[in-house]
C-alpha positions in Angstrom: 0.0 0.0 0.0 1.5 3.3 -1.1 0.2 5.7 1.4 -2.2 5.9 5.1 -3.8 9.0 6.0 -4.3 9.8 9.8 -6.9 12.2 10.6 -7.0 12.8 14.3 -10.3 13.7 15.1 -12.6 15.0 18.6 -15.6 16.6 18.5 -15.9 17.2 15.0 -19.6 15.6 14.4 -20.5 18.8 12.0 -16.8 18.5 10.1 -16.7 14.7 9.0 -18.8 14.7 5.9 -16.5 18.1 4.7 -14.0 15.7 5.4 -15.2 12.8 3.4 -16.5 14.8 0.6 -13.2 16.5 -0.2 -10.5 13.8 0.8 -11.5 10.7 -1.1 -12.4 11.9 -4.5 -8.6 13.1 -4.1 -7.7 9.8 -3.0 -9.4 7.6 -5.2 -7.8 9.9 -8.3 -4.2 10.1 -7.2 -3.7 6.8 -5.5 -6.4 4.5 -6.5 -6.8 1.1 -4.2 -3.2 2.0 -2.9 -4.5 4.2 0.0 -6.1 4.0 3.2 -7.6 7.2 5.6 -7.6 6.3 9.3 -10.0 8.7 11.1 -8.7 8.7 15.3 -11.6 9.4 17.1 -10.2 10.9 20.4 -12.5 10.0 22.8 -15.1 12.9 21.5 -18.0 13.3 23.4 -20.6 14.7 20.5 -21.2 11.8 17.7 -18.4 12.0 15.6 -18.0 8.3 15.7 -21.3 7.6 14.2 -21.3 10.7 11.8 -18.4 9.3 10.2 -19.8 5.5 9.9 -22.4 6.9 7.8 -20.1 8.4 5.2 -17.9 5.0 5.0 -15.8 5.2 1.6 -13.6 2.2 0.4 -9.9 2.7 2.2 -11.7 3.6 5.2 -10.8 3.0 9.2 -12.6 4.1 11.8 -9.8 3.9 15.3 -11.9 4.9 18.4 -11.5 4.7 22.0 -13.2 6.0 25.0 -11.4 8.6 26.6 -9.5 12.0 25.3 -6.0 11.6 25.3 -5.0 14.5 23.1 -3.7 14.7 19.5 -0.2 13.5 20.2 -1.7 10.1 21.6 -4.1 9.8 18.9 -1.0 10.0 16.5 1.0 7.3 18.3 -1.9 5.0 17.5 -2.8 6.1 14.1 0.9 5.3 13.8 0.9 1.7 15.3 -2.4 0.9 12.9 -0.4 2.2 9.3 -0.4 0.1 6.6 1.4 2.4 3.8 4.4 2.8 2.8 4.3 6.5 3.7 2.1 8.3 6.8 0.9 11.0 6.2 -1.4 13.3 9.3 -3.2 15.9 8.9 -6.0 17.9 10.5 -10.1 17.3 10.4 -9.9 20.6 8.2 -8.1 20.0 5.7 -6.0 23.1 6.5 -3.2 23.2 3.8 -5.3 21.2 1.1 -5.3 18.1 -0.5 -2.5 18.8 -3.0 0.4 18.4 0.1 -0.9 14.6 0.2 0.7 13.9 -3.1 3.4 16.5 -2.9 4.6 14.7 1.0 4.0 11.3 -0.5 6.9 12.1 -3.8 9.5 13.7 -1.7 9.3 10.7 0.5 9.2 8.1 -2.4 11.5 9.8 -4.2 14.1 8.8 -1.3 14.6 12.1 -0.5 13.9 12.5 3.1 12.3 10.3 5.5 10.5 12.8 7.0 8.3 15.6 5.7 7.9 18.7 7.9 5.2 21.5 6.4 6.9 25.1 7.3 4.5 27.9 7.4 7.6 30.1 8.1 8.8 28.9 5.0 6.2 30.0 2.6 5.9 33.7 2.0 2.3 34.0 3.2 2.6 31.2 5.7 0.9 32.8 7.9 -2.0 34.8 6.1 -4.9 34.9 7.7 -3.9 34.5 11.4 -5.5 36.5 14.0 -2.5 39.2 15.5 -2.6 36.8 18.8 -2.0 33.6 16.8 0.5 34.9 15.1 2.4 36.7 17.6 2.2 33.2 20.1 3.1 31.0 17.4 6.3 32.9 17.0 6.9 33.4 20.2 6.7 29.5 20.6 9.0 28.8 18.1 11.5 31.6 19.3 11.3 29.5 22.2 11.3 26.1 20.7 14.4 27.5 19.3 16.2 28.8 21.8 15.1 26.6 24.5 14.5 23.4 22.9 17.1 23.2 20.4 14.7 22.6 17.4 16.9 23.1 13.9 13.9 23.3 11.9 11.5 26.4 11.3 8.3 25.4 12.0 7.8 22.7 14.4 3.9 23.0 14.8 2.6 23.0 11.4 -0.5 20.4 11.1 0.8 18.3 8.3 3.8 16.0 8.4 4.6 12.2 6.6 7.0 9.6 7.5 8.4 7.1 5.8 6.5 4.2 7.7 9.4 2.5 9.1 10.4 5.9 10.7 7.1 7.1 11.5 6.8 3.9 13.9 9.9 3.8 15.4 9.4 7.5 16.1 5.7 7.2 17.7 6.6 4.1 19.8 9.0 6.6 21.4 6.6 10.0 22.1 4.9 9.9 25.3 3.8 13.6 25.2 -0.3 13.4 24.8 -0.3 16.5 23.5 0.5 19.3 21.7 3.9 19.5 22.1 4.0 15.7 20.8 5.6 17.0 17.6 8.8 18.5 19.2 8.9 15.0 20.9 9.0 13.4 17.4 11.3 15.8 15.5 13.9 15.5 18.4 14.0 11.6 18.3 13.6 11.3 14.6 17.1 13.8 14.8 18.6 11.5 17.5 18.1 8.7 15.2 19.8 10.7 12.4 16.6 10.6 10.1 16.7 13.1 6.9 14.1 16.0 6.8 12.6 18.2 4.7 11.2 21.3 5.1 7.9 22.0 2.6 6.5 25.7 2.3 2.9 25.3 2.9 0.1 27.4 2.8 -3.0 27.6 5.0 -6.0 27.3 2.7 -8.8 26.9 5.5 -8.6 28.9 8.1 -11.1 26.5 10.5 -11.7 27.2 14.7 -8.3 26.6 16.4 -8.6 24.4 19.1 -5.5 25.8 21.0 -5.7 28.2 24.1 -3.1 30.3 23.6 -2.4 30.9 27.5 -3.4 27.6 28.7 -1.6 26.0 26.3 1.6 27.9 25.9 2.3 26.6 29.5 1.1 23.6 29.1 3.8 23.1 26.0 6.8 24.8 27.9 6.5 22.1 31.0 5.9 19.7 28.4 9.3 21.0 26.4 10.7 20.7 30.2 10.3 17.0 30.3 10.7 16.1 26.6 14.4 17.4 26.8 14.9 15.3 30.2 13.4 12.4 28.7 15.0 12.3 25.4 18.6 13.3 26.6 18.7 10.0 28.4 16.4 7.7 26.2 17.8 5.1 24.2 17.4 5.5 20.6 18.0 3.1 17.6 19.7 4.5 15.1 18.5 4.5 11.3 20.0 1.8 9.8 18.3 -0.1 13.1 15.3 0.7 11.9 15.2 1.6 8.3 
């Protein structure tokens, strides 16, 4: 199988048929009966779970379990559950479009990376359409992420991200941070392993409700950047050719 898609999902029982109606006609053109979309129902308490049963399309999973975990979790086991060659994750939205689902999938096939990271810093109008506040924390965060965390890359937070599947497991087995902050987690082991990545300039295309608190979650990220550094200075890490 060439490709899984991971949608983590909670509370989004008004979003799902969106979701359906403008991801698989893109699937079923660009990697016909070599794809399959994994919708991660993270313990939501509306009816997302039954919303998206009733728009089941071929190359469709539906993970659930009972209680919210956070996205970060939900990705570790989207992550287990892959079948394809590459993982690709996005967001219930759709953000950044479609098109970065074949775009991620070549630069990964092509051999040239095992990891694709979507940069909104990288793209000249990145960040059009952000609120002042959303801006300014986001770049405060990754001033911080910088300086703080040691992240090498310039966008550690961007919604989309694929993995070469052998990499994208090892990775996930590895994050223990539930949420948010999960993908600093990942980018720092996937360095430690000495994994190649590459930045993509994306574009936000839908603009939907953000489900981050800037406050609440700004410290929740900075004790969780606390701990990841602890955890991953002293955690033992296969190397590539372990793995790969």
């Amino acid at each position: 199988m060439k490709i899984s898609v991971l949608i983590p999902m909670y509370n989004e029982e008004t979003a799902v048929a969106a979701l359906i109606a403008r991801l698989f006609p893109y699937m079923k053109e660009h990697f016909p009966g070599e794809y399959e979309v994994i919708l991660i129902n993270d313990g939501s308490t509306d009816k997302t779970a039954e919303e998206a049963e009733k728009h089941k399309e071929e190359g469709f999973r539906l993970l659930s379990y009972a209680k919210n975990r956070g996205k970060g979790y939900a990705l570790c086991r989207g992550m287990e559950e892959a079948k394809g060659d590459v993982i690709f994750f996005t967001d219930c939205d759709l953000a950044y479009g479609t098109d970065v689902i074949g775009e991620f999938y070549g630069i990964l096939s092509d051999g040239e990376a095992d990891v694709a990271v979507g940069s909104r810093a990288l793209h000249p109008d990145g960040y059009r359409g952000y609120g002042l506040c959303r801006r300014v924390a986001s770049r405060a965060y990754l001033w911080l992420l910088h300086s703080y965390g040691g992240l090498s890359l310039s966008d550690s937070q961007c919604g989309c991200k694929a993995y070469r599947r052998p990499a994208g497991q090892a990775v996930f087995s590895l994050v223990k941070t539930d949420g948010f902050a999960f993908d600093m987690e990942a980018i720092l082991i996937g360095q430690k392993m000495g994994l190649r990545f590459c930045e993509v300039p994306v574009l936000i295309k839908n603009h939907g409700k953000s489900s981050v608190h800037v406050l609440r979650d700004t410290r929740r990220m900075l004790h969780d950047l606390s701990q990841i550094k602890k955890r991953v200075k002293t955690l033992q890490i296969p190397k590539k050719n372990e793995i790969m």
